[in-house]
C-alpha positions as CSV (number, residue, x, y, z in Angstrom):
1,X,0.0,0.0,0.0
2,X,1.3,3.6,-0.7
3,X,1.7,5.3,2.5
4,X,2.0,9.4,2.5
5,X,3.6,11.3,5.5
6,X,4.6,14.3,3.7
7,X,2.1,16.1,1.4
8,X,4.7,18.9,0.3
9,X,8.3,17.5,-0.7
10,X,9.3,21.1,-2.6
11,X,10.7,18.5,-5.1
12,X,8.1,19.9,-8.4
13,X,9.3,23.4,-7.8
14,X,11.3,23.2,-10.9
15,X,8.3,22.5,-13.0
16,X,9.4,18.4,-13.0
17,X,7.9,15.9,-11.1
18,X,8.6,12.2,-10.4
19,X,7.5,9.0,-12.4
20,X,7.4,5.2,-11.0
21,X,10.2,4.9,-12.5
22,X,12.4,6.8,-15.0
23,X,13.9,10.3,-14.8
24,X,12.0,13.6,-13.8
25,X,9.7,14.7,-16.2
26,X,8.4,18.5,-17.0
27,X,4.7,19.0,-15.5
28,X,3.5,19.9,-18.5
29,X,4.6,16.6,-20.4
30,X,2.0,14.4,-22.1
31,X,2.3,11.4,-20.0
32,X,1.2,13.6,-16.5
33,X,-0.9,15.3,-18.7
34,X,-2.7,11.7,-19.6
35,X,-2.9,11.0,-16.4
36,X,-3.9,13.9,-14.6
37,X,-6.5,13.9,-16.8
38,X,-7.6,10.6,-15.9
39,X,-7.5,11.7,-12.4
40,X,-9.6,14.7,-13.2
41,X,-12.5,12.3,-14.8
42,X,-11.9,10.5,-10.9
43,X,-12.8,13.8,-9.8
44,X,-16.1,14.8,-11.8
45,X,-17.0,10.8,-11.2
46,X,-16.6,11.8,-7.5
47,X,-18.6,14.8,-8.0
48,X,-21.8,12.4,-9.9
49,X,-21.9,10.0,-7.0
50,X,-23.0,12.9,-4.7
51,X,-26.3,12.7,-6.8
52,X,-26.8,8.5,-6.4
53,X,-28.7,8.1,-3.6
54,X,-31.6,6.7,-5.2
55,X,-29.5,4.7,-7.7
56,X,-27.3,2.9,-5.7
57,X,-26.4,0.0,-8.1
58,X,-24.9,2.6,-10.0
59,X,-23.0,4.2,-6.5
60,X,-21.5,0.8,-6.7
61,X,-20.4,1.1,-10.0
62,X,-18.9,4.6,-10.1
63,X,-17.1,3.3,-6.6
64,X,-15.1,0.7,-8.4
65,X,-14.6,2.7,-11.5
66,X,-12.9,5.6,-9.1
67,X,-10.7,2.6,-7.7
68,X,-10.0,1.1,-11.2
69,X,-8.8,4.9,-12.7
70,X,-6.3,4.7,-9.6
71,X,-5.2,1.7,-12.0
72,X,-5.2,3.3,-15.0
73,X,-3.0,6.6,-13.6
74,X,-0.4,3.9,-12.1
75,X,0.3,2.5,-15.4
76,X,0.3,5.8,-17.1
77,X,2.9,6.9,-14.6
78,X,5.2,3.8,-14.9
79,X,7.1,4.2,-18.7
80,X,9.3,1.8,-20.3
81,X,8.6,-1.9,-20.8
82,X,8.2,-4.3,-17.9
83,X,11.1,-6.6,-16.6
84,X,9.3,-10.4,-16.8
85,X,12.4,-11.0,-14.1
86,X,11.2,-7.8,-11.4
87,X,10.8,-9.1,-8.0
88,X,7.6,-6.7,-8.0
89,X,5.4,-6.5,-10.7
90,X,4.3,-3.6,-12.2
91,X,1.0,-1.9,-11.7
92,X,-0.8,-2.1,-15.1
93,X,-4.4,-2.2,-16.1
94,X,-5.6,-5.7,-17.6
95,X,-8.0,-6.6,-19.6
96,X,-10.4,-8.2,-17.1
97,X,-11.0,-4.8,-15.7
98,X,-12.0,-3.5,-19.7
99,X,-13.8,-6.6,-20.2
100,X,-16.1,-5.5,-16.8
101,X,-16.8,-2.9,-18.3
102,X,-18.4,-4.1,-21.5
103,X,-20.8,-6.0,-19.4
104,X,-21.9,-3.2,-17.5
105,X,-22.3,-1.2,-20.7
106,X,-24.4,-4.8,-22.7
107,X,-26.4,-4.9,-19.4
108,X,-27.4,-1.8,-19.1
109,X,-28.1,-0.9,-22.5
110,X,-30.6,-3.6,-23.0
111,X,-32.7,-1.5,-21.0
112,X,-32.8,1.8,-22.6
113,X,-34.9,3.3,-25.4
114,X,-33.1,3.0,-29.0
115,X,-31.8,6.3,-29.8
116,X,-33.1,8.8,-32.1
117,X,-30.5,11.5,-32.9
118,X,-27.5,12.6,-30.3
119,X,-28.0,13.7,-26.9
120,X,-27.2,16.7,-25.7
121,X,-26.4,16.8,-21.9
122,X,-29.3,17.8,-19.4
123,X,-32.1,16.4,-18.3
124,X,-31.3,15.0,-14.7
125,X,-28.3,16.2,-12.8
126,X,-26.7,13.5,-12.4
127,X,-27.0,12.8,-16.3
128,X,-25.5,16.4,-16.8
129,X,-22.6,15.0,-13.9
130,X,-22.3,12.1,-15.7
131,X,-21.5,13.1,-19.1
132,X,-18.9,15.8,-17.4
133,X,-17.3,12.4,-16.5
134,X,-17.7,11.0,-20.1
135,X,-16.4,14.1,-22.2
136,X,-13.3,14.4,-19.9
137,X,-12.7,10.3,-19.9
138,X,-12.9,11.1,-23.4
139,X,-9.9,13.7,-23.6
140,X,-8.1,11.4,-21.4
141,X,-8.5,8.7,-24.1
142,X,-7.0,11.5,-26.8
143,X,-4.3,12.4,-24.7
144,X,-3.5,8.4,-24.1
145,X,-3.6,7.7,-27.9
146,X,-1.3,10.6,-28.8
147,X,1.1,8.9,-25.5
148,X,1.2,5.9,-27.4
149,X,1.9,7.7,-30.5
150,X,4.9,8.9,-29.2
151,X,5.9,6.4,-26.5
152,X,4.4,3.1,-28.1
153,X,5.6,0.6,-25.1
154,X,2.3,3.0,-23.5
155,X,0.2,-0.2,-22.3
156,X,-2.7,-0.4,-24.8
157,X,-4.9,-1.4,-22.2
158,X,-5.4,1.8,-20.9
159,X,-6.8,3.1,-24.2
160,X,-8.9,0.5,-24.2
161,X,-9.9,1.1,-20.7
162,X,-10.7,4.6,-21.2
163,X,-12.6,3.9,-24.8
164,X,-15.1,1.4,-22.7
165,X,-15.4,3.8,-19.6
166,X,-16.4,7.1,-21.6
167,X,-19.4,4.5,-23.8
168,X,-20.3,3.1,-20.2
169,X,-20.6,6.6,-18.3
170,X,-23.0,7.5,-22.3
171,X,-25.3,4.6,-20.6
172,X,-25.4,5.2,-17.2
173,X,-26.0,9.4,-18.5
174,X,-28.9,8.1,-20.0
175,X,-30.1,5.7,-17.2
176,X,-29.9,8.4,-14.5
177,X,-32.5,10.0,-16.9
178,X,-35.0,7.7,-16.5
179,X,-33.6,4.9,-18.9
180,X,-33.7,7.4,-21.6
181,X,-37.1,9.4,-21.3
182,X,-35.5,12.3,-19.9
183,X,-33.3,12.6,-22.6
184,X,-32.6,15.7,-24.4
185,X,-32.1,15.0,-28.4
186,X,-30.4,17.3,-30.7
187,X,-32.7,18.5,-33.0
188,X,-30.8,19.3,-36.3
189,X,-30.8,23.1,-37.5
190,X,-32.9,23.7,-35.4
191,X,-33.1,27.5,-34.4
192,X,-36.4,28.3,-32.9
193,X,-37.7,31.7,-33.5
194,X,-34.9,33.7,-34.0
195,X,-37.0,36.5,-34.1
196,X,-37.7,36.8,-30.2
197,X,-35.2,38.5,-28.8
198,X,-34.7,37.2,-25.3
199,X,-36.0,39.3,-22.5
């Protein structure tokens, strides 16, 4: 387990800041930004659970997801290919925990109303919360795919990870708003008057 004494070390006051393993890195490199941004789709998940009382199955969900993105940032933050010989294996998100995912997303889907156009974010707040959650997952899963770009021994599991979690937080948005009837759909080119000025 990590234990924390100290929360200021003064260490990051050159703009770097440590890795698992590797040399310093500047903050504002791509890998910490990949997983800082992960970390800050923990945060707005955080945030959605405060609205879950009546949806506890889904409490349960968004709990193991937080745990699981605690996962994800570990691997981000460990570079470099894994020693098969290390007397202590590396952190690193596996596919069992993507492949929990699907089902939750296969389960829950079966339940909603088949989509009519695109959804634009409202209708209950935790919905709104929830897709927060999904469009930053989302630029967490950019920012991983340019990381791999650049760094390809990036595990590909935490892509893969973050491609499932941003479709299932998309279903859970919509069964926080009442399986779908509470949805609000973008209506194409759609304008209403323009000639009412708002008051």
């Amino acid at each position: 387990m990590v234990k924390l004494n100290v929360i200021y070390t003064r260490t990051g006051d050159g703009g770097t800041t440590g890795l698992v393993r590797g040399p310093r890195r500047p903050k504002h490199d791509l890998r910490i930004e990949a997983y800082g941004t992960v970390e800050e789709a923990n945060a707005f998940i955080g945030q959605a659970r405060l609205s879950t009382t009546a949806m506890p199955k889904i409490d349960m969900l968004l709990s193991r997801i937080q745990n699981d993105l605690f996962d994800v940032g570990s691997d981000l933050a460990t570079p470099g290919a894994d020693d098969p010989a290390a007397d202590r294996p590396v952190l690193r998100v596996r596919p069992v925990q993507t492949e929990w995912l699907e089902k939750q997303i296969d389960h829950f889907n079966a339940e909603l109303a088949p989509l009519r156009s695109f959804i634009l974010p409202g209708g209950t707040a935790l919905s709104a919360q929830l897709h927060i959650a999904r469009t930053v997952s989302r630029r967490a899963e950019r920012l991983v795919a340019a990381l791999r770009a650049a760094e390809p021994d990036t595990s590909p599991e935490t892509l893969r990870y973050l491609n499932r979690l941003s479709d299932l937080l998309f279903v859970l948005a919509r069964v926080a708003n009442g399986n779908g009837e509470k949805d609000v759909l973008w209506v194409p080119g759609h304008h209403g008057d323009l000639k009412k000025e708002p008051r």
